[in-house]
N, C-alpha and C positions, 0 to 999 in steps of 0.2 A: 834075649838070653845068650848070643852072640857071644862067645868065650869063656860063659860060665858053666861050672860043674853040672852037673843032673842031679847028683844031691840038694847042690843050692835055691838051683831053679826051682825042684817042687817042696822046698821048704818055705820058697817067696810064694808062692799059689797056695799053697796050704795055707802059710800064715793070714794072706791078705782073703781068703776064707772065710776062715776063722773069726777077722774082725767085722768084715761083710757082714754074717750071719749073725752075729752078738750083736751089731746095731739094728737088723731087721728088728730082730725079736726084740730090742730095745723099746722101738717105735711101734712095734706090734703089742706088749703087751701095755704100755703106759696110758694111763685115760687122760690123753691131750689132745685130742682131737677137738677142733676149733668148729661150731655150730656154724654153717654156713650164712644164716643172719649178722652175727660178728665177727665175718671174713673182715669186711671193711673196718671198723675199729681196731681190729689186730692189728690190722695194716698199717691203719694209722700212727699206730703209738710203736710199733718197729720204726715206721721213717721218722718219728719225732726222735726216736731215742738214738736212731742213726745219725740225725742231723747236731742232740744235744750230747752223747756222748763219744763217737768216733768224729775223729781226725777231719779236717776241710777237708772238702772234693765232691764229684758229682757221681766219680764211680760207682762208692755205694748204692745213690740211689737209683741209677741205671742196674744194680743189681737187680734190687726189692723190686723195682716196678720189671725186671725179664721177669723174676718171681713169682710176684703176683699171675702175669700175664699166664705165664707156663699152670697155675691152679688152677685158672677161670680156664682154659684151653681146654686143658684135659677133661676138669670136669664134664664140660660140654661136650668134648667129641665123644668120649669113651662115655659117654650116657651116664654117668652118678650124679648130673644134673637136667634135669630136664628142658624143653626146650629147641633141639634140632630135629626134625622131621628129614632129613637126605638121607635117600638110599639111591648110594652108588653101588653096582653090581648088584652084591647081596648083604647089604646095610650100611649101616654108618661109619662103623670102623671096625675092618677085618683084614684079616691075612690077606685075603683077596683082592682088596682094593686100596692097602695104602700104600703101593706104588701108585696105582692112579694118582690117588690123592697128591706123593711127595711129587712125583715126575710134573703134574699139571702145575702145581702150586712152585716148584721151584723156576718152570719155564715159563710157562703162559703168563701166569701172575707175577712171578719175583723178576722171570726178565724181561719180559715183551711188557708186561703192566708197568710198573715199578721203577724198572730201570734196579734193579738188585746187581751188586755183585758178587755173586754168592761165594765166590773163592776167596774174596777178602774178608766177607763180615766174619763169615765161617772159622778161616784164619785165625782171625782176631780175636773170634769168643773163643780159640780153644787155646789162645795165649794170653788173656786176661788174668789176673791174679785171682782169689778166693779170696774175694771180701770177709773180716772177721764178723761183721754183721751179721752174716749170715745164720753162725755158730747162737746170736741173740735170736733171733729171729726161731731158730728152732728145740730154744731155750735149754742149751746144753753148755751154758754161760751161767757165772755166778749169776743170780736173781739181780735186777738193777733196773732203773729208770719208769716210766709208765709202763710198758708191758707186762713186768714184775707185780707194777702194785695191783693192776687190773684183772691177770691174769696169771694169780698165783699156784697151782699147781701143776706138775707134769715138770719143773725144773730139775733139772738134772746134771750140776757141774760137774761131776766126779767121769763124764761121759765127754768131755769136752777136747781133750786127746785123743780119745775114739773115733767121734767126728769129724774133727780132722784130719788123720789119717786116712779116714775114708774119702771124703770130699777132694784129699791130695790123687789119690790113688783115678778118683773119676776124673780129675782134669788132665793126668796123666794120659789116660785111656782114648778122651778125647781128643788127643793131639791125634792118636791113631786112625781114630773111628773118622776123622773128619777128612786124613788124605786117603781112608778107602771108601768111602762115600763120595768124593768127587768125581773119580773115574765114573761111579757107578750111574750119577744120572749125568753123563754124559751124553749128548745124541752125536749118531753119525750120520749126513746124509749120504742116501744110495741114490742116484739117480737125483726123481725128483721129490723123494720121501725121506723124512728123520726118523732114525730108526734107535728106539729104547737099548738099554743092556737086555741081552737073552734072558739073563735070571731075571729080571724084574720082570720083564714078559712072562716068562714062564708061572712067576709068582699068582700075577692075577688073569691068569685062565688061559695064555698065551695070546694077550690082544697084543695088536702092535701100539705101536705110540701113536700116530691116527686115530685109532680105536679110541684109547684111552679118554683125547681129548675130546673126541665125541661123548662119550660114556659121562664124562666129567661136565659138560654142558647139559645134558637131558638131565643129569642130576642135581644144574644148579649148584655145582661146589663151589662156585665164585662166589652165591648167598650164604651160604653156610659159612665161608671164612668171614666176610664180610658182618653178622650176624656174632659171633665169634670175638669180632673186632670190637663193635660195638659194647658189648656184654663188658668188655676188658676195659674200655675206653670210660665205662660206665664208672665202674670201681675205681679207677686212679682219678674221676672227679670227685667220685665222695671223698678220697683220704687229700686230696689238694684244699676241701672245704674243710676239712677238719685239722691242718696243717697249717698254719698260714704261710709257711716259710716255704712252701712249695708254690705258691700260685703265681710268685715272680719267676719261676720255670718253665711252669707253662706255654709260652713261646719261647 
């Protein structure tokens, strides 16, 4: 907000509010909620209608399948689907432990495992463009291709400026979120120990980062993602079988 008025500035908060909360309660009040039995069919006739009605490229479907993955995720961790038995600290996912979780998972795993680099993929998704697919996929797109004829109600094109303003506004956001997150799980070593950011310490009960990654082995969090993976990995074979144009992707 670096040079602009205070009037402007909270008319640009206000405003982007305003359309915030108009798409919540968009999505809140509309009965389109996708039966978890035809997650996978949904999916599929999204990447068909990705592949038969947007433009070549593979971006798209690098979108649909983070998509997907981020559904089957959440479901799982945040418990709306059943399935994961790990309690770190004191459960599966709280206040209290998903530093554990992010700190293990972005070190242990993404860089000791993995070979991740997290500064770059990082980067990259928060400079990626906003696939127009997307806007089909959450049917606030004129009605068109399989998805439409399958999955006729809950379409809502008159919302499709809404949408994306908003989806502009989060990728906006993310460019930010993502260079104050990098410092954040930073480690420093003291001696001969790595030592977490004080906040994220503080967060989950002031263990150190030693602590954590003990706490994160007695609980098995390497199975849980692992498990997680699986479940994800499951999904994107059923919509490749039901695709055919995707299974020369598959390697």
């Amino acid at each position: 907000m670096r040079g602009a008025s205070t009037e402007h500035a909270t008319f640009t908060i206000a405003s982007m509010a305003e359309h915030i909360s108009c798409l919540v309660g968009m999505f809140a009040e509309r009965k389109h909620t996708v039966p978890w039995d035809h997650l996978a069919d949904y999916a599929a006739m999204t990447f068909q209608d990705a592949l038969d009605l947007y433009p070549p490229g593979e971006s798209k479907l690098a979108y649909l399948c983070g998509w997907l993955v981020h559904i089957v995720g959440d479901s799982l961790i945040k418990s709306i689907r059943p399935g994961l038995t790990m309690k770190l600290l004191d459960g599966l996912y709280t206040p209290r432990n998903r530093p554990v979780q992010d700190l293990v998972t972005y070190h242990e795993i993404g860089r000791k495992e993995l070979g991740l680099d997290w500064p770059k993929l990082l980067r990259e998704l928060a400079a990626a463009p906003i696939e127009s697919v997307q806007l089909h996929a959450m049917r606030v797109t004129k009605p068109r291709g399989s998805l439409a004829a399958n999955f006729t109600n809950a379409w809502s094109p008159e919302d499709e400026g809404l949408t994306t303003f908003v989806c502009q506004e989060n990728r906006r956001y993310l460019r930010k979120y993502v260079e104050r997150l990098l410092p954040e799980y930073k480690l420093t070593q003291v001696d001969d120990a790595w030592q977490c950011d004080a906040e994220l310490s503080r967060q989950s009960g002031g263990l150190s980062y030693a602590q954590m990654v003990q706490e994160a082995q007695q609980a098995d969090l390497r199975k849980t993602i692992s498990q997680i993976a699986d479940e994800a990995s499951s999904f994107l074979d059923r919509i490749a079988a039901q695709v055919s144009a995707l299974a020369s992707l598959k390697d």
